[in-house]
N, C-alpha and C positions, 0 to 999 in steps of 0.2 A: 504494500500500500504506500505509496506516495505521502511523504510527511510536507508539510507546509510551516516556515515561521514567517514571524513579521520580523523583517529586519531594518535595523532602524538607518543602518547606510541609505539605503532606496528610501524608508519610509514607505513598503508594501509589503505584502504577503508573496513568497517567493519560493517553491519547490525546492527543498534541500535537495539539493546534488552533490555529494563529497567530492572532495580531489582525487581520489581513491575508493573506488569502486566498493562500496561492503566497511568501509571503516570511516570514523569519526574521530576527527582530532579536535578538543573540543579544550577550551583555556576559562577561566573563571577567576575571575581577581578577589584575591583574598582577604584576609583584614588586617590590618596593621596590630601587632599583636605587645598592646601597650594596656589594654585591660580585658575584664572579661566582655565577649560579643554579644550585642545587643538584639531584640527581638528585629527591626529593622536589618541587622547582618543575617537574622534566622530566616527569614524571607527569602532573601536571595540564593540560601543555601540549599534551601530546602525544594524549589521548585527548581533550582538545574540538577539538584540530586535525584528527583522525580523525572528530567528529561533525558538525564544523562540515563538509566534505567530503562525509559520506555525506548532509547535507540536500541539497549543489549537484548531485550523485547520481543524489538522489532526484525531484531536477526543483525544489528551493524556489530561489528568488534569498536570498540570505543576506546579510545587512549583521554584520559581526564586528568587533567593537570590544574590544580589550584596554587596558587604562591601563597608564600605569608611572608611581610614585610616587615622585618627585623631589626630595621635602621631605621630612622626617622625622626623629623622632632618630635613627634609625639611622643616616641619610644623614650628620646633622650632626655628631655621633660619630666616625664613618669622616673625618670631615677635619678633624677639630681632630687625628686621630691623626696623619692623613698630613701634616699642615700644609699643608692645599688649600684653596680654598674649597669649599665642598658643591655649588656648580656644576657645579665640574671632577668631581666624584665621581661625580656622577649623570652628564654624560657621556661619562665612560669606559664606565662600568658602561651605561648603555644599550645603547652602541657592542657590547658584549661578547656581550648578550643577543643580539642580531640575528646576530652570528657563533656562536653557540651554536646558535639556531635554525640558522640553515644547516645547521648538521652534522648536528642531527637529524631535519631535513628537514619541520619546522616551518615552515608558511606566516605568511607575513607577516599582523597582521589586517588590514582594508579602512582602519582609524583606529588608532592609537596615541596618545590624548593624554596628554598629562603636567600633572601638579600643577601646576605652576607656570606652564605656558601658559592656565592654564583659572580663573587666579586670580577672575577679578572675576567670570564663573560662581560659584563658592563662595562669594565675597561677598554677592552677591545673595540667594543662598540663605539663607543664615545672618541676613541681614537681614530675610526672610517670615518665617521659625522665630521669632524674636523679635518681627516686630510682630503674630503671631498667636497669642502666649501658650507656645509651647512653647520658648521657651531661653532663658535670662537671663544680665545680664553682670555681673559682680562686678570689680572694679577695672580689666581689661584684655582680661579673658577671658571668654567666652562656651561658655556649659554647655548641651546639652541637657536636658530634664528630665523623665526617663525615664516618672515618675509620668501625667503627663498624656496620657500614649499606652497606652490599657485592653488592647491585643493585643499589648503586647513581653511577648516571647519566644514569638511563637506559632509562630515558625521552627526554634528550638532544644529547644521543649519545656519551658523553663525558666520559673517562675513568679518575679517579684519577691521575694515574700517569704521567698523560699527562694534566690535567690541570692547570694553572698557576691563579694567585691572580687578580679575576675579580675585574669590578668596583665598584661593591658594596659590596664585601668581604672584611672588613678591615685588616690592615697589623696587628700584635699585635703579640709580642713576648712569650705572656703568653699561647699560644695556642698550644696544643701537633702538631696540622696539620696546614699548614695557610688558608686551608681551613674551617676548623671548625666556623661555625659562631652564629652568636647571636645570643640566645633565649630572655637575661635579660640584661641591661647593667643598670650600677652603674649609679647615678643623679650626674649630675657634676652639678659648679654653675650657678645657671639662670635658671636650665630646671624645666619642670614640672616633678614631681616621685609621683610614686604610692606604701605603703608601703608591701615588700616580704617578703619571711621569708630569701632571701640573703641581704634585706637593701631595701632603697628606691631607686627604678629606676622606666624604664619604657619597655616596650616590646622588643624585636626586630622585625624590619617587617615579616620575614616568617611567626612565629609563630602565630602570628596575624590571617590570612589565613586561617590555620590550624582549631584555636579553634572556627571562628566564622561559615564556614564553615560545622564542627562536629557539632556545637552548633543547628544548624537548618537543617542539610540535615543529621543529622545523619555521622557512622565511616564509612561506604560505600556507596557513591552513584554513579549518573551515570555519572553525568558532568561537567566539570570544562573548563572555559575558558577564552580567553585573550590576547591580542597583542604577537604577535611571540616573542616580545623584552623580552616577564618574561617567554619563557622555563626555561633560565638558567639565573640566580642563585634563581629566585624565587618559580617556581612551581617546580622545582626538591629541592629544599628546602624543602619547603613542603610534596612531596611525603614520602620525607627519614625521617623527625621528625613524620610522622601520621602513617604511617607503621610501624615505632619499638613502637611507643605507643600503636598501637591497634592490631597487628601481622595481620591486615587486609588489604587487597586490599584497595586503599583510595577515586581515582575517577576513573570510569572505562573509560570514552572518555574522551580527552586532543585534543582540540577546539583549534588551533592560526589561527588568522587574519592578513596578510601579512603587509608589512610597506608602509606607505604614503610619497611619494617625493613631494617636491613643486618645478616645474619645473625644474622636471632631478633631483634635489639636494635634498638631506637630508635635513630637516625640522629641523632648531637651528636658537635660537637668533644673533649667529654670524653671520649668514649671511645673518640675518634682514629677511631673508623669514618664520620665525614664525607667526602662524595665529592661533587663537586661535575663536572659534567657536561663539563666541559672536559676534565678528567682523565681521567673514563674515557672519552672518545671518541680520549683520544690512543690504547688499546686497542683499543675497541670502534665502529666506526662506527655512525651511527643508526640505519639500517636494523635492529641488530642491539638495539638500546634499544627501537625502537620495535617488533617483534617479541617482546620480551619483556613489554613491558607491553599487548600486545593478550591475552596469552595468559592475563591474568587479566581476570574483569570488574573495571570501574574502579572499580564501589562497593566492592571488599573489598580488603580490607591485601594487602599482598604486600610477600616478602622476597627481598628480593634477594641472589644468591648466584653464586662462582661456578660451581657445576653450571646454575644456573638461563642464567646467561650463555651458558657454554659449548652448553645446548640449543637457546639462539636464535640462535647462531650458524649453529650446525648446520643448523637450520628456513630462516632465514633463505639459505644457500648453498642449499639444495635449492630451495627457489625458485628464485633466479637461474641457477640451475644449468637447472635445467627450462623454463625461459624463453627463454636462448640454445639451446636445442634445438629449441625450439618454435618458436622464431626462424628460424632455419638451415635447420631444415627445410622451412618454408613459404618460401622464398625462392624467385624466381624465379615461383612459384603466383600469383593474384590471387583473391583472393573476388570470389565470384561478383554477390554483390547481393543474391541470393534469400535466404528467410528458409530454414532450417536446423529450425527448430521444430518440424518433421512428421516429420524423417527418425530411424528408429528407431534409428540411432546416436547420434545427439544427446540422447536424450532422459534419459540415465545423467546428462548433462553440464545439462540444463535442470531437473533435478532437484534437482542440487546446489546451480546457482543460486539457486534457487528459495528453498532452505531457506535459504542463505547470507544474504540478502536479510531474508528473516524473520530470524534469529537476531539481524541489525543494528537492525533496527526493532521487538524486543523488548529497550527499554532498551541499547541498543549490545552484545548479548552475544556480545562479542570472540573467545572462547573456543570457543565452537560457529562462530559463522562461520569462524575461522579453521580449524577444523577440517573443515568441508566447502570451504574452496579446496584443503584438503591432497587431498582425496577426487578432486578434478577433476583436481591434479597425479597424482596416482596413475593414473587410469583414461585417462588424455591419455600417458601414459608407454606405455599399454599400446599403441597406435595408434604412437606414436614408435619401438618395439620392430620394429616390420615392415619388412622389406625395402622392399615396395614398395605404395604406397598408390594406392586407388581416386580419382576424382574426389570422388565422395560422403565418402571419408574426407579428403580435402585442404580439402572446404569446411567439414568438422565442427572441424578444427584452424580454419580461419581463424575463424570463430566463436566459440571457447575463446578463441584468442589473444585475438581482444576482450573477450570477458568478464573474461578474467584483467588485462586493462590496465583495463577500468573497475574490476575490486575496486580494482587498487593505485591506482586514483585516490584514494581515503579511505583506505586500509590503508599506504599510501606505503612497502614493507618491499619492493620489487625494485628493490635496486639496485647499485651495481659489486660485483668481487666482494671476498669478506672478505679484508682483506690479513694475509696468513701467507702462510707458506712453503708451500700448497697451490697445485701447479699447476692449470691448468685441464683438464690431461690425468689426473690424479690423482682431480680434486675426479669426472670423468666416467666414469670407471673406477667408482671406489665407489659412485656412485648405481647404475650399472646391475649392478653385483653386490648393494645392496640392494633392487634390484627381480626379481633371479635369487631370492631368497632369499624375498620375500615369494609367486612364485609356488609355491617349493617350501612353502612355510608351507600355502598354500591347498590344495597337493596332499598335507595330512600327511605330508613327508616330509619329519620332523624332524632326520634323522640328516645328512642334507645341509644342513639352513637351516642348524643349529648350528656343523658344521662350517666352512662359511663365515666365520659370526661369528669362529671359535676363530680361523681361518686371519687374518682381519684385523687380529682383539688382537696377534698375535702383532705383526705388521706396524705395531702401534703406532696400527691407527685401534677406533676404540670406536663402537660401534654402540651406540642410545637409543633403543627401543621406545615408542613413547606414542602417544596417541590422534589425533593429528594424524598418526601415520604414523612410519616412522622417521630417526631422523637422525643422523648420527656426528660425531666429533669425534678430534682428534690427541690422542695422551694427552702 
């Protein structure tokens, strides 16, 4: 099947075609590893760890490389504060990231390198830029020089003459543009340097990108991606130092993940609504994060909330819930072998697939697929409802049951259950009075579904209608 993303170089929707026929070389910019990553970082990690997945799925071999930025001022910052070196900082904080990933059930990528192991990489680099006219060095430092590269900003949209001195463009008088920004900067006192052939410094962040990037996915590959917040200045950075070094195309898709609010508002320490992903998993396990951010596409904002939580909780247990059923009840059975494909039971369940499939390989659209696995839990409940099943119906569950283990291959949201004070006797009970409830729905016979509902609120569970099916929660 044919996969589609929206890439934001074009600004269209565009048939992935690799460089290489059956493989995916696939880059994702990491986080600068100066504290622990934030829910805003779990976003972005979590839906290319979902794409990255639905390519090995879909049959591609996948090579996935993420960097972690080790150097920086941020880093450097963080340990003049703590009184550390910035080496201890960056490996704590690394350390942190990898147990962060655990919880949200985040794959490791195939490479991980860091700044600071890929030093002479970025040296080299920054030595072509220079002896090929595109960056020059002023005392210590070493500037690219934006001017000389006629397509920056063709990623962001933004034209030169029209842009002004971003947040992370320093001001510096030594600079032919004030756009021009860092490849190398001079060691002031305190910092860690690594020795160049301009003096001892240490990188600047684009460059970084660039050389770790090349270093393992090669001067052209196919994917690069990253919070919507590093189009601009980072990965248009990037594009303009690797394209006058290599006179080559540099990544052919450009992947951004829209931005995360915490209720309504921008996500900052100033307004005390900063949450950082440790935190809420001491609440929320991942399964229940990563269920929440499928259920919006990854290109658009979403806010995060608690109703919004408490409905992927909900989502999220009915899964699991329907899965150890599915489980259970297939035990002892074997699948047969035979394909399932023709039998007219199956075909409600090959349907959904089907779309399921499609809605992923239309730009990853989370929300509809996740919507028709709900549709298969649903119509797979109805088959689980029977006393006693046929052969024919015991091979259509073994069939589901794989399907529903290949989704959560890429979807990774079944798994233990949500720890509350909901038994397993409890959490099994109210699924199957929301499933008494939806077939009274289907038979218009509202005076019963409602009363149900009323009968539950009272009992303290709250019932959440929505398109994926429904799901409840403890008030």
């Amino acid at each position: 099947m044919t996969i589609k993303l929206h890439n934001t170089l074009t600004s269209r929707l565009e048939e992935f075609i690799p460089n290489q026929p059956g493989k995916v070389d696939f880059y994702v910019c990491g986080p600068t590893v100066y504290d622990y990553i934030h829910l805003g970082n779990a976003r972005a990690f979590i839906v290319f760890d979902v794409l990255r997945r639905f390519f090995t799925y879909s049959g591609y071999e996948v090579k996935y490389v993420m960097n972690l930025t080790d150097v920086d001022d941020k880093i450097i910052q963080r340990a003049q504060k703590d009184g550390t070196p910035a080496s201890v900082v960056g490996e704590k904080f690394s350390k942190a990231l990898f147990e962060d990933f655990a919880g949200l059930g985040v794959q490791r990528a195939d490479v991980h390198p860091t700044a600071t192991e890929s030093m002479d990489q970025i040296i080299v680099l920054i030595q072509d830029l220079i002896a090929k006219g595109f960056a020059y060095v002023v005392d210590s430092d070493v500037f690219f020089e934006v001017d000389k590269f006629p397509e920056y900003g063709k990623l962001s949209g933004k034209k030169l003459d029209q842009l002004q001195v971003g947040a992370r463009i320093e001001v510096d008088s030594r600079k032919k543009n004030p756009l021009d920004f860092s490849l190398w900067k001079s060691q002031k006192p305190g910092e860690p340097a690594w020795d160049s052939p301009w003096g001892p410094g240490r990188p600047g962040w684009h460059i970084e990108c660039s050389a770790m990037s090349m270093q393992h996915l090669g001067q052209s590959f196919d994917i690069h991606a990253g919070g919507v917040d590093l189009v601009f200045p980072h990965h248009e950075n990037e594009i303009a130092q690797s394209e006058c070094v290599t006179g080559k195309p540099f990544a052919k898709y450009w992947l951004h993940n829209g931005f995360l609010n915490i209720d309504g508002d921008k996500m900052s320490k100033s307004l005390g609504n900063f949450r950082t992903v440790r935190e809420v998993l001491t609440k929320y396990p991942g399964v229940v994060l990563r269920m929440f951010f499928l259920q919006k596409h990854y290109r658009s904002p979403i806010d995060l909330t608690e109703a919004g939580l408490h409905a992927a909780v909900s989502a999220s247990e009915r899964l699991r819930t329907f899965y150890a059923k599915l489980s259970e009840r297939l035990e002892g059975s074997a699948a047969s072998g035979e394909s399932v494909s023709d039998l007219e039971a199956y075909k409600v369940f090959a349907s959904a697939k089907q779309e399921l499939v499609s809605a992923m390989s239309d730009d990853m659209n989370t929300p509809a697929a996740t919507a028709r696995l709900f549709d298969i839990v649903r119509e797979a409940n109805k088959f689980l409802a029977e006393e006693e099943l046929s052969e024919t119906d015991l091979q259509v569950l073994h069939a589901v049951k794989a399907d529903v283990e290949g989704f959560d291959s890429f979807f990774g949201v079944i798994g233990e259950a949500i720890p509350d004070d909901n038994s397993a006797l409890v959490g099994a009970l109210v699924e199957t009075l929301i499933d008494v409830r939806e077939a009274l729905r289907n038979k218009k016979e509202w005076a019963l579904a409602d009363q149900i509902r009323d009968r539950l609120q009272e009992s303290g569970i709250v019932l959440e209608d929505a398109a994926s099916g429904t799901g409840w929660r403890k008030k």
